[in-house]
N, C-alpha and C positions, 0 to 999 in steps of 0.2 A: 086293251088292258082288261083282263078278266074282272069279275064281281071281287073274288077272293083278293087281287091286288089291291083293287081301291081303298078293300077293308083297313088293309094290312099300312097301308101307307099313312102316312106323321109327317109334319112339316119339319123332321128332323131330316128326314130320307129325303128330301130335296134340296139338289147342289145347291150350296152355297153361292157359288162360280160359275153363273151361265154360260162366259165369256169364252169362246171356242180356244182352244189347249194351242199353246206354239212349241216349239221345240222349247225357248225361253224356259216356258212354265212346267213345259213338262221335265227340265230337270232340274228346276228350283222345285218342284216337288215333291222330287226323288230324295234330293239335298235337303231340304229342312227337315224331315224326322230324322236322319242320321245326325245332322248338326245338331238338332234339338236334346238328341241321346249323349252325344257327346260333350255338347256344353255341360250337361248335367252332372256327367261324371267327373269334368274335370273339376267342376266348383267341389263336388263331394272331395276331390284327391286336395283344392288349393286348402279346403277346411283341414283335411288331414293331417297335412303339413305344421299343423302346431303341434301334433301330437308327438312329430319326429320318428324316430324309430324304435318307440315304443310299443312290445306284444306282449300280451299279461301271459303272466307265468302260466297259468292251467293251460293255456295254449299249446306249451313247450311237452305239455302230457304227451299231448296227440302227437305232436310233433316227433317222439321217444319210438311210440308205438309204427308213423310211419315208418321210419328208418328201420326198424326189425322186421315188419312184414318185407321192405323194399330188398333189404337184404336177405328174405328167405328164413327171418328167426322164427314168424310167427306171433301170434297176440302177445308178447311181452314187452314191459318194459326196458329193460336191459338185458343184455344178452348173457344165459343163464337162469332169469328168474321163472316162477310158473308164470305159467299165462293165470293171465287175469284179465278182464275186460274193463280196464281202469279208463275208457274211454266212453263218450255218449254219443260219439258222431261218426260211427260207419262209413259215412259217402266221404264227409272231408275229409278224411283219416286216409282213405283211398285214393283220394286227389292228391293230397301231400305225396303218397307213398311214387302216384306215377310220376310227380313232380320228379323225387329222386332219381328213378328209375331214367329219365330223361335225360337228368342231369341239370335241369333247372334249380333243383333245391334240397341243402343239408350237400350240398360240395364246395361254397367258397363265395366268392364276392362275383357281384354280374353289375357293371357298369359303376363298379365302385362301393357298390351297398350288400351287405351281405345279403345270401339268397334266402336264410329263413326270418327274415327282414322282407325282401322284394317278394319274393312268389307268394306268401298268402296275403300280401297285400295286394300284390297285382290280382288276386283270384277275387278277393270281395270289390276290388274295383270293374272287372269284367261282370259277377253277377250285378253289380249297381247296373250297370248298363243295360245285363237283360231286365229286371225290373224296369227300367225307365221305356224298354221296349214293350212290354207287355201292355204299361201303361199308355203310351202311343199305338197299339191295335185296341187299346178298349177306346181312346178316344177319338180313331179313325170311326167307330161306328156311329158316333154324335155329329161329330162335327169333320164338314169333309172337307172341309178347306183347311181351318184352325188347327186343326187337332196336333200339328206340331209345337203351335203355342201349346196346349193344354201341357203338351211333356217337357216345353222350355220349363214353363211354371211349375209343375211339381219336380225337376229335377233341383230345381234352383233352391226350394220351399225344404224339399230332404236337404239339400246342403247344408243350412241352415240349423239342421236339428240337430248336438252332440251327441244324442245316444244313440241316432242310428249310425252317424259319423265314425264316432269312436268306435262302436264294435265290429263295423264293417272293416276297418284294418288294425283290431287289437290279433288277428290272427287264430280268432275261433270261429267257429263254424255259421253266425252268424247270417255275413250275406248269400250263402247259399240257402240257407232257411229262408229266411225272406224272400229270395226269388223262387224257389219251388211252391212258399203261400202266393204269392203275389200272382204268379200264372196259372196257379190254379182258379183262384177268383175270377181272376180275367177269362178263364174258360168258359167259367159259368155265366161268365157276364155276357162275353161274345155269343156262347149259347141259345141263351134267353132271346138275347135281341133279334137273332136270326131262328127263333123259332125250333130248335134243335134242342134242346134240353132232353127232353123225353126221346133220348134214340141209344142205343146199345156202344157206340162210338164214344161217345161223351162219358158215360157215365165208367165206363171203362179206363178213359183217359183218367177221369178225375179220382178214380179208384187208386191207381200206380201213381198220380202224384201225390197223394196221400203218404201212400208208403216212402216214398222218397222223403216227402218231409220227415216221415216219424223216423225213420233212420237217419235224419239229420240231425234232430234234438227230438229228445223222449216227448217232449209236449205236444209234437207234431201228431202224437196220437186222435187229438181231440177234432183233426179237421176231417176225420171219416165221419163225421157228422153234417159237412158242408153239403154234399151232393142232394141228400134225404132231406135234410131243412129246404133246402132252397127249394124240390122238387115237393114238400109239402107246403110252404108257403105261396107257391105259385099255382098250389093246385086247381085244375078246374073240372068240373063236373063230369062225370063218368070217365075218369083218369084215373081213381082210385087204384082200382089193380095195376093198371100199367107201370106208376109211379112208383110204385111197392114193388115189385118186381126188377126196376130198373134200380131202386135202390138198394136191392140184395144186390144186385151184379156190383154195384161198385163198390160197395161192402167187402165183397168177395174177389175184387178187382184189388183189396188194398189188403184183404186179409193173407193171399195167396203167397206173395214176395214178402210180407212182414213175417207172416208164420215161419216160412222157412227158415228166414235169418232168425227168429228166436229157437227154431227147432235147433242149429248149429250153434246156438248160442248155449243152450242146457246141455247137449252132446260134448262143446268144446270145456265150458267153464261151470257146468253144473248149477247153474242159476234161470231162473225165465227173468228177471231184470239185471240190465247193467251192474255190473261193482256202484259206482259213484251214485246210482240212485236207492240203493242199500242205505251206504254208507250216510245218503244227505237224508234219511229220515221224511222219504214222500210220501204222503197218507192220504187220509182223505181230508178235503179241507174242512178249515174252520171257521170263524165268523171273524178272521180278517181277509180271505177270501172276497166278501165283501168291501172291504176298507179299500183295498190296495191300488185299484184300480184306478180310484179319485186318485191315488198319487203322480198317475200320467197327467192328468187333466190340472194336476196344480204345478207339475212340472212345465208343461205345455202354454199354461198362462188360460185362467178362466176366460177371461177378454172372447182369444180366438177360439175357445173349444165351443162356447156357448155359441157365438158368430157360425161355427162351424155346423154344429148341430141342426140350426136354424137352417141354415143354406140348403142340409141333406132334406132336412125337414120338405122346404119349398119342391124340391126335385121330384121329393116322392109323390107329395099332391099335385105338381102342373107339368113335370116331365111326360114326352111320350114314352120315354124308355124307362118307367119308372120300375116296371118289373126286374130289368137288368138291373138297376140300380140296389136294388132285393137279396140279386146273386152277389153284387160286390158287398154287401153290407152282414150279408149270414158270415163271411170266412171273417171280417172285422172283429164280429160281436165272438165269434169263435177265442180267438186272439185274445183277446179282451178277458175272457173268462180264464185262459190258458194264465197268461199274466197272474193275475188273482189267487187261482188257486194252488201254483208250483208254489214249495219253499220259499221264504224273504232269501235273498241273493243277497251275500257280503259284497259282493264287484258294486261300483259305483257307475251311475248313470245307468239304472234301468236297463239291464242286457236282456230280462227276458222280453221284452216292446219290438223287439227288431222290426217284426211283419205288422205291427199296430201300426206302426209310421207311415209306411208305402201306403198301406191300405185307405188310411185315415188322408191320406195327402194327394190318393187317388182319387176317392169319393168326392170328396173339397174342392179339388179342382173340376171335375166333370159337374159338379152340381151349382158352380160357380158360374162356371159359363154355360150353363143352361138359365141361370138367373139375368145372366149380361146378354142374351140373345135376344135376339128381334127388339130390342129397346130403344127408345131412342139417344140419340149421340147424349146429352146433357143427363139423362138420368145414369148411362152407364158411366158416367164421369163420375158421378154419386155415390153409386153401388161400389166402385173400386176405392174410393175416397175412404166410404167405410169399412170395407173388410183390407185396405191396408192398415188403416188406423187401429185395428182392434188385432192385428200381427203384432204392432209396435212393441207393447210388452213381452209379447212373446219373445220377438227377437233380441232384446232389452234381456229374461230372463234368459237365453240360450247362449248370448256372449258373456257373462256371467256362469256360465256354468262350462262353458270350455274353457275359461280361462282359471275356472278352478283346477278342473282336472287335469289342465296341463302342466299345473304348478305341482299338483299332489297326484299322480295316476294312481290306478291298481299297480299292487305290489308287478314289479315288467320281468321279464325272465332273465333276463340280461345280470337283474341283483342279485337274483336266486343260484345262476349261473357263477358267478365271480365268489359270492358269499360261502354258498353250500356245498358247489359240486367244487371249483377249483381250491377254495380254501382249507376243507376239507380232504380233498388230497394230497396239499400241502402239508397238513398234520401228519398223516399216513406218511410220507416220506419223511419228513423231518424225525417222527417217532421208530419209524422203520419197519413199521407195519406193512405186511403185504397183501394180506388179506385181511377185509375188514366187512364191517359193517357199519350203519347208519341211519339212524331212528331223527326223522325232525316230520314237519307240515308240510314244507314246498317241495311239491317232485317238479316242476317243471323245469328249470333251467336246471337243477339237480342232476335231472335225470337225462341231460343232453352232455354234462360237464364230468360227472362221476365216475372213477371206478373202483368205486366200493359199494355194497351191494346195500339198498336201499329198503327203509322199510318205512310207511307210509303210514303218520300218528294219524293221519284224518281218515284212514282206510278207503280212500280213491283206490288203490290197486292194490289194496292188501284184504283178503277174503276174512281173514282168521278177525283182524282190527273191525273190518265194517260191516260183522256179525256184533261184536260186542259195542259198537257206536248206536248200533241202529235197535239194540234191546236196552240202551242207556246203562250197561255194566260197564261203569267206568273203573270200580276195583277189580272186576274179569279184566280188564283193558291193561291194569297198570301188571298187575299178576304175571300175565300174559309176557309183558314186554322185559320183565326184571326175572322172571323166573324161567321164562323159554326161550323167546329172541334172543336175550341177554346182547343188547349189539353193542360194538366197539365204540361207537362214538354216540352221542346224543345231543340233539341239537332242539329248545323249546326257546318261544318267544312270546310275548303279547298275551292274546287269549288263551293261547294252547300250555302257558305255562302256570294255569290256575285251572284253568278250564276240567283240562284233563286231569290233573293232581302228581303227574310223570314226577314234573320241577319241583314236588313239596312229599313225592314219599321219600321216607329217610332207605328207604333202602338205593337211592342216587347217593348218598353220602355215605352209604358205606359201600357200595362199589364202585363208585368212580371218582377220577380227581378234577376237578376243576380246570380247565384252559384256559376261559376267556370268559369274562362276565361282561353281560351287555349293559350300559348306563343307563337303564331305566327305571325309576322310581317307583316301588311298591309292586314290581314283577321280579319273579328271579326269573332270568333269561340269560341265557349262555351254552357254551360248548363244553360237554364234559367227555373225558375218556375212560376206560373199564380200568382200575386199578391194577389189572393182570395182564393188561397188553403193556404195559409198560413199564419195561426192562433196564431202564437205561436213565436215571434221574436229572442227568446234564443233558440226554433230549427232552425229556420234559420243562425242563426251564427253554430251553433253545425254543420248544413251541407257544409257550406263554410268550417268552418275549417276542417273538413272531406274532401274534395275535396281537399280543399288546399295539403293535407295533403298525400292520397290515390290517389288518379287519375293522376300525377304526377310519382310514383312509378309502377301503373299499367300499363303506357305508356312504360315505360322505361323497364320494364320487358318485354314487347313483340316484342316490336321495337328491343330492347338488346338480344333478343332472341324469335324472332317470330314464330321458327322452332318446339316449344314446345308445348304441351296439354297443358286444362287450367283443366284439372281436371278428375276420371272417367268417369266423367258422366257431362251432362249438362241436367238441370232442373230447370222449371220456377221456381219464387221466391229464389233462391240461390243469394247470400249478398257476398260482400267482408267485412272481418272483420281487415283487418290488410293489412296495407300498401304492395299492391305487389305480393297478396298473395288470392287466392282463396278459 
């Protein structure tokens, strides 16, 4: 054994397992991190399982835009409209699209469940996996016997959490982002440990998964910071330039593939940012930036985040590997910041935390049992005593909060679907309209269910709208929709029916007539039609009392049970013919 080895060596780096390998061991070996990945995942699908076949409406966006690329339309929502980039997720938008293409998804029912139901649920259950994989190569490098435990327990530990739970099969882009952060850390981490940080390969890798994130959600921007932090945190003496140099390459590793996609993004849709981050008014933060964060930590339960801190704490002072533990902690604190300073998010359960979770549940566990090693039997009886004791509320607060969400989800696409797209072209037939249009909030199951041409009040995919949302011209906004769109139907609800002031300029009352008024107290919300499409007065009653009648009963269906499909399949022009009933 060389000088340099002896250096290099930790009584982390010595088997666990002296005991010479038998065929036995050597494929219970093989078997327990596969088992361990697996168990993980199935606990994350049995949590799921309350959630039933619930996917939030903005999901169904992307879901619009796969089917037009798959079919050859191009970046549009519906077939006919400009392109627009009413999307923020590139890669899953692409996965969806080969999904169709295959024939897995947006064709019918697979095993009984529809396929835009199963396939991006099966997709965030496949990346949970690779995460739980990642996490079993970074805790092969601590512990070489255990390390399958480490990924029982943090498989088990994410199960447990609703907000990584729920958004991994609400059907957005979620557990992709979490596995493209999640492997990237584990890069760095594996890196460090093995001395390689500082080489042209790595820093390259970690460049292109960069880009991969930020093209999975805009936030993913902020981890082209991970490589440089971690390589100036770790720095040692007379490594200055090298460090500096390797960190433009991965710089330039993440600028290279991201550049180009914004360069065809201002060629195609004449913008350098998405539609929807126009539209949501992304700026620079402000001093709740600050605040937000503690919202994970009081979600999470002070108990174990304190418990937890501590633990990282002990790791970084007595761990040998405590520098890797550095590289998993900069893509954390990354995350953590990212959270912070995007927009407050309407969706419930903290959707921007996806990659906080793994991360945080990564760390926890490898620094856990770095605290339970070499101990003796009766103290590690103690240490687990207390860090399950101090989960208690946690999971106390977490059953509690899935069994709210299951009672009350995000708005699912399924209502937006039956409500907006089928309902409304139910109107359109019963009125005799053939060509229409249609001004409301929700494109997502809308815009799977419609064929009337859709115009987008929150400016998600409409350029003209999420110019005038994002300069706060809400009288440009109303102008705009009553003097140029002029569209045939109009549909405001909730916030958007004061919010925006559509529901309270009179010039709705002198161009359209009332359908259907929604029973909510001190909102005016309802569907109205243009006074000029509508030729025929005895169809006019014939759509009221339809609404009257149906909208009413479709409300009550999904609200009463939101966790349900609205059908195999979702396709424009599809009608409600019967109260409740798709």
């Amino acid at each position: 054994m060389t000088a340099s080895a002896l250096t290099e060596t930790s009584p982390s780096d010595v088997p666990e397992d002296p005991a010479p390998a038998t065929t036995t061991r050597g494929w219970g070996a093989r078997l327990a991190p596969v088992l361990a990945v697996l168990a993980g995942v199935a606990a994350v699908a049995a949590h799921a399982t309350r959630y039933g076949h619930w996917i939030v409406d903005d999901a169904a966006i992307t879901f619009s835009y796969a089917r037009s690329f798959a079919d050859g339309l191009g970046p549009v929502l519906q077939p006919g409209a400009p392109p627009v980039e009413g999307f923020s997720d590139p890669t899953w938008m692409v996965l969806l699209g080969l999904g169709k293409l295959v024939g897995l998804f947006d064709h019918g029912a697979l095993f009984g469940i529809p396929d835009y139901v199963l396939f991006p649920k099966a997709l965030g259950l496949l990346f949970t996996g690779g995460i739980l994989t990642a996490c079993h190569i970074a805790a092969k490098q601590i512990f070489t016997r255990f390390a399958w435990l480490a990924t029982l327990i943090a498989g088990l530990t994410l199960a447990t959490i609703p907000s990584f739970v729920i958004w991994v099969v609400s059907g957005l882009e979620n557990s992709l982002f979490a596995f493209a952060v999640v492997t990237l850390a584990v890069t760095l981490f594996v890196a460090v440990r093995n001395d390689r940080l500082l080489t042209p390969k790595v820093a390259l890798w970690a460049g292109v998964m960069v880009a991969f994130a930020a093209l999975t959600r805009p936030e993913g921007l902020i981890y082209a910071g991970a490589y440089p932090l971690t390589a100036l945190f770790l720095l040692r003496g007379g490594l200055f330039w090298k460090s500096f140099r390797l960190a433009l390459l991965s710089v330039a590793a993440f600028a290279v593939p991201f550049g180009a996609y914004v360069v065809w993004r201002h060629a195609e849709f004449g913008r350098l940012l998405a539609n929807p981050s126009v539209a949501k008014q992304q700026g620079l933060p402000g001093i709740d930036a600050l605040k937000r964060p503690f919202e994970l930590a009081g979600y999470a339960g002070w108990a174990g985040v304190v418990l937890l801190a501590l633990v990282i704490v002990f790791a970084l002072v007595k761990a040998p590997w405590r520098r890797s533990l550095i590289a998993l902690l900069v893509p954390l604190g990354l995350g953590i910041v990212a959270y912070g300073v995007m927009v407050a998010d309407w969706m419930y359960q903290h959707r921007f935390a996806s990659p906080v979770w793994p991360l945080a549940v990564i760390a926890g566990t490898l620094s856990a049992g770095e605290l339970l090693r070499h101990r003796r039997a009766l103290l590690r009886v103690g240490i687990v005593v207390v860090l399950v004791g101090a989960f208690v509320p946690s999971a106390v607060g977490f059953a509690a909060a899935a069994d709210k969400f299951a009672k009350n989800p995000n708005i699912t696409a399924c209502l937006v679907a039956d409500r907006f797209g089928r309902g409304f072209n139910t109107y359109a037939d019963i009125l005799g309209i053939q060509k229409a249009s249609l001004l409301l909030p929700d494109l997502g199951g809308s815009s799977m269910t419609s064929r009337l041409e859709l115009v987008d009040m929150a400016g998600l995919v409409n350029k003209p709208i999420a110019d005038l949302v994002h300069d706060n011209d809400l009288a440009g906004l109303r102008d705009y929709v009553f003097d140029t769109v002029k569209p045939t139907f109009i549909h405001s609800w909730g916030p958007w029916a004061a919010g925006n002031g559509i529901a309270l300029d009179p010039r709705l009352d002198r161009d359209y007539v009332l359908i259907y008024s929604s029973p909510i107290e001190g909102l005016r919300n309802g569907d109205w039609v243009r006074r000029d499409a509508v030729t025929d007065p005895a169809k006019l009653k014939a759509a009221q009392e339809y609404a009257a009648k149906t909208i009413p009963a479709v409300a009550a269906d999904r609200f009463g049970g939101p966790l349900d499909d609205c059908g195999a399949t979702m396709k424009p022009g599809q009608t409600i013919t019967m109260p409740g009933t798709p």
